[in-house]
N, C-alpha and C positions, 0 to 999 in steps of 0.2 A: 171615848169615854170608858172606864174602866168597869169592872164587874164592884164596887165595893158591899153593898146590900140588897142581896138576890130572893127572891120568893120562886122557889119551885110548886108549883102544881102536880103534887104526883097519884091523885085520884079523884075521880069525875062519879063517886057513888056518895051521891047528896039525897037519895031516897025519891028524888023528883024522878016524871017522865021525861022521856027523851026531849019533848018539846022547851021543859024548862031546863037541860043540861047545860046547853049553850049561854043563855043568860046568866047562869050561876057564874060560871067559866068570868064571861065579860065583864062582871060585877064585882070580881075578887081582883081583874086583873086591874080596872079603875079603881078601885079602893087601895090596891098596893102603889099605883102609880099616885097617890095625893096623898100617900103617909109617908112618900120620901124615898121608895125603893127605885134603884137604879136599874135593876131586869128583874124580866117574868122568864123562868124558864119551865117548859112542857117536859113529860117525860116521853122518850119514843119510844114505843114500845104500841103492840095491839091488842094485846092480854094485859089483865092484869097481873101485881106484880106477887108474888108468893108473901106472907107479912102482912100485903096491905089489902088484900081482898081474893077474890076466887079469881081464875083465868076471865069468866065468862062476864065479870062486872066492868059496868062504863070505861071504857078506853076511847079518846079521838086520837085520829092519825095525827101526828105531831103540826108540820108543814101546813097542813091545810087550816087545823087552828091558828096557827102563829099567821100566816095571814090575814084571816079573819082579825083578827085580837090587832093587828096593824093599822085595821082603819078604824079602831075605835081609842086608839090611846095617839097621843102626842109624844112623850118624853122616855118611856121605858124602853130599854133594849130588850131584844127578843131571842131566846134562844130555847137550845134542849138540852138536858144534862143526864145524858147526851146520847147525840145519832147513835144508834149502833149501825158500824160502815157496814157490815154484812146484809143488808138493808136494803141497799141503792148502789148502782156500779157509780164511780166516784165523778163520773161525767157528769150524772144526772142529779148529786147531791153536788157540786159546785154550779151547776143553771139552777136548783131549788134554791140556795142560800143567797145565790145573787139575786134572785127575784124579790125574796122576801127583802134583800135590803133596797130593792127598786122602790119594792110598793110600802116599804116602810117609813123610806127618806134617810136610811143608812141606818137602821136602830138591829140590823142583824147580826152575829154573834156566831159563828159555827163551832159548837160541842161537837165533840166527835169522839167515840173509842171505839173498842174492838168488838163488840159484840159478845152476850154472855148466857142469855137465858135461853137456855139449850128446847124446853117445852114449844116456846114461841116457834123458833126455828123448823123444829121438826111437823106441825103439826102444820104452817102456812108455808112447807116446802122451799125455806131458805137453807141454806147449804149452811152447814154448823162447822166443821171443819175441826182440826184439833185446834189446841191455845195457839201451839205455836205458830201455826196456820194463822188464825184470825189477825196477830199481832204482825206476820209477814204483809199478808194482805193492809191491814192499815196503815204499812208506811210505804207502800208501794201506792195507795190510796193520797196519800198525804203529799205525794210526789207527785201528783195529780191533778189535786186541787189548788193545793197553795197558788202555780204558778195559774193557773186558771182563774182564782180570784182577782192576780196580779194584771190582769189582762192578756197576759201571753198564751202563744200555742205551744201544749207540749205533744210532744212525741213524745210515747215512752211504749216500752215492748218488754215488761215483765214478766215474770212465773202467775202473776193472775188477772192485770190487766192490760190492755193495750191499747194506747189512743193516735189518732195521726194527726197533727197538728192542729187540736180539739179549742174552736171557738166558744168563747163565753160571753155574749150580749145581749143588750145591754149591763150594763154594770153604772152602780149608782158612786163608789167612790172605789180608789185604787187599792186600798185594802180593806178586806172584813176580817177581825178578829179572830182568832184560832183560839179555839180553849180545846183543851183535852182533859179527860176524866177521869180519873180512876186510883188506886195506891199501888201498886207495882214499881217500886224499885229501880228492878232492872230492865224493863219493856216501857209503860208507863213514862216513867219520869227521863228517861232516854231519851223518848222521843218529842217527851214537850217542852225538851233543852234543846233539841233539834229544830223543830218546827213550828211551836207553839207560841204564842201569845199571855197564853194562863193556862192555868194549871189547878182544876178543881181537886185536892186532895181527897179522897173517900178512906178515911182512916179513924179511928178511936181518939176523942181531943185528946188523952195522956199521949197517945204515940205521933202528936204535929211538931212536937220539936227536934224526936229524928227525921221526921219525915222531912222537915227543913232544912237540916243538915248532910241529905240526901241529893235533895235538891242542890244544892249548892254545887254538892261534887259531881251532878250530871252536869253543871253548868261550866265548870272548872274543867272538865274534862275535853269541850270542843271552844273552851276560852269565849265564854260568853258570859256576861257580868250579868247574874245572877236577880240584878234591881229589875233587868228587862224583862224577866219573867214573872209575872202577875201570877199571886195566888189568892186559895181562897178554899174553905171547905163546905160540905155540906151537912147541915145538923136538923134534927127534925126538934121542933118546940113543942114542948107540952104545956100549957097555961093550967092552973090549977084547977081549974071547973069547968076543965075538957068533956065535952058529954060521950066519947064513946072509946073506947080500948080497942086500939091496935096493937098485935103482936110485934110492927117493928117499932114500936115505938120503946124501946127498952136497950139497956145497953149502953156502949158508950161512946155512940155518937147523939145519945138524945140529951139537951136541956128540960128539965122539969123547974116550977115555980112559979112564982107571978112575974107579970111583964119586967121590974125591976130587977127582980131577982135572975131570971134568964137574962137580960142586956147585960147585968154586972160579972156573972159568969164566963158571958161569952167573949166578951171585954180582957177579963184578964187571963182567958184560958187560951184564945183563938190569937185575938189582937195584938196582946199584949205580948205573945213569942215570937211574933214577925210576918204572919199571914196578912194578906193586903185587904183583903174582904169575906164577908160567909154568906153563904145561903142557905134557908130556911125554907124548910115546908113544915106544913099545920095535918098530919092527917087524921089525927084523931080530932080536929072540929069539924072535919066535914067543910061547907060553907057555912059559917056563922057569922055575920055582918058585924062587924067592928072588930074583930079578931086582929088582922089582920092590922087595922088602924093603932092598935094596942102596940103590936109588935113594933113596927114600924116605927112610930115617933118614940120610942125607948132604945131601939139600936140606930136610929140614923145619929143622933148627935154623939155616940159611943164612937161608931165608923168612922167620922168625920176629927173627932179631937185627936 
């Protein structure tokens, strides 16, 4: 099943105690799964994110929610948008993703990039490394996991990791989806002509129809017919009678307006140049109950025509 209309989750600071965070979480993820969305995706991350709140406000570990959030939905694919690989050596995020698609019943999704927010890193003692570093490491990662989804044992003896003919079982079906995340050009979009399944664009809507024309020539480049690779971006919505102000909610990857008003836009700004599907996060309503239901039945029948 394809990624077409995604609701990201990318803040857990609903004003509640920790006892009522989790039912927030549950409640938004069943209310996007009965207004038509096709995935829930978490952000990973254990800080929050600079924009959207302080380091020190509500984060869950990605993995551990998406399983939980498994046995309470039926239909939604599950994913993060996305792992950061510097996170997990890539052994142990391909038995994470295959598990979650075990106890899913196949509803898992692996997002995956290079890793970015340098504070996180330094501060929970994960190795930051340079760009060019992080981007080396995730396609030495990528060469990893794929065959490891696949059911195969790989051996491999790279510059950062190494595995000897690394079992992965159970496994719920012979492939799980690869999305990769990010707007990079030359790193980026490389490698999710390379490896990828889809390809979450992170770019300004004016700049998605170079960025498609990009794509294209990363595809043309290893002669791979460009239809195979699924896309899709991510935009944050603002409804008009948003109750709180976020800083990242400006700019130009955000919709502003009423539910029509945002579907029609996204319609003819996202859709309508060649992108296969979007994703959407809400963070300035916090959890507000029908929000989400609004969005929803306005862009699934957009998606679908």
């Amino acid at each position: 099943m394809a990624i077409r209309l995604g609701l990201q989750i990318p803040n857990f600071s609903y004003g509640t105690s920790v006892a009522e965070l989790f039912p927030a979480v549950k409640a938004q993820v069943e209310e996007a799964e009965a207004a038509g969305f096709d995935t829930v995706l978490l952000m990973d991350h254990f800080y929050q994110l600079p924009g959207l709140g302080e380091p020190d406000e509500p984060m869950l570990e990605a993995y551990t929610a998406l399983g939980a959030l498994a046995s309470v939905t039926e239909r939604v694919q599950l994913s993060t948008l996305v792992t950061g690989n510097t996170y997990r050596n890539p052994t142990l995020l391909a038995k994470t993703i295959t598990t979650l698609d075990v106890v899913s019943a196949g509803r898992a999704i692996l997002g995956i990039g290079a890793g970015w927010f340098e504070l996180e890193h330094r501060q929970l003692g994960f190795d930051f490394d340079s760009f060019t570093e992080r981007f080396e490491k995730l396609e030495e990662a990528l060469q990893i996991i794929v065959p490891m989804l696949h059911g195969d044992r790989p051996t491999f003896d790279g510059k950062w990791y190494r595995t000897e003919s690394a079992i992965n079982e159970p496994r719920y079906r012979d492939h799980i989806p690869v999305m990769l995340g990010g707007g990079g050009e030359k790193k980026t979009f490389r490698l999710a002509a390379r490896y990828a399944d889809h390809l979450n664009v992170i770019a300004d809507i004016d700049e998605l129809p170079h960025k498609l024309d990009v794509i294209r020539q990363r595809c043309a480049e290893i002669d791979r017919d460009q239809a195979t690779l699924e896309t899709s971006t991510l935009l944050t919505v603002v409804l008009e009678d948003a109750p709180r102000d976020i800083g990242e909610a400006r700019g130009g990857r955000v919709v502003v307006g009423s539910p029509d008003q945002v579907a029609d836009e996204i319609k003819r700004r996202v859709l309508d140049v060649g992108l296969d599907g979007v994703i959407v996060n809400l963070p300035t309503h916090g959890y507000t109950p029908g929000v989400i239901t609004k969005v929803g039945e306005v862009l699934r029948p957009r998606v679908d025509a």
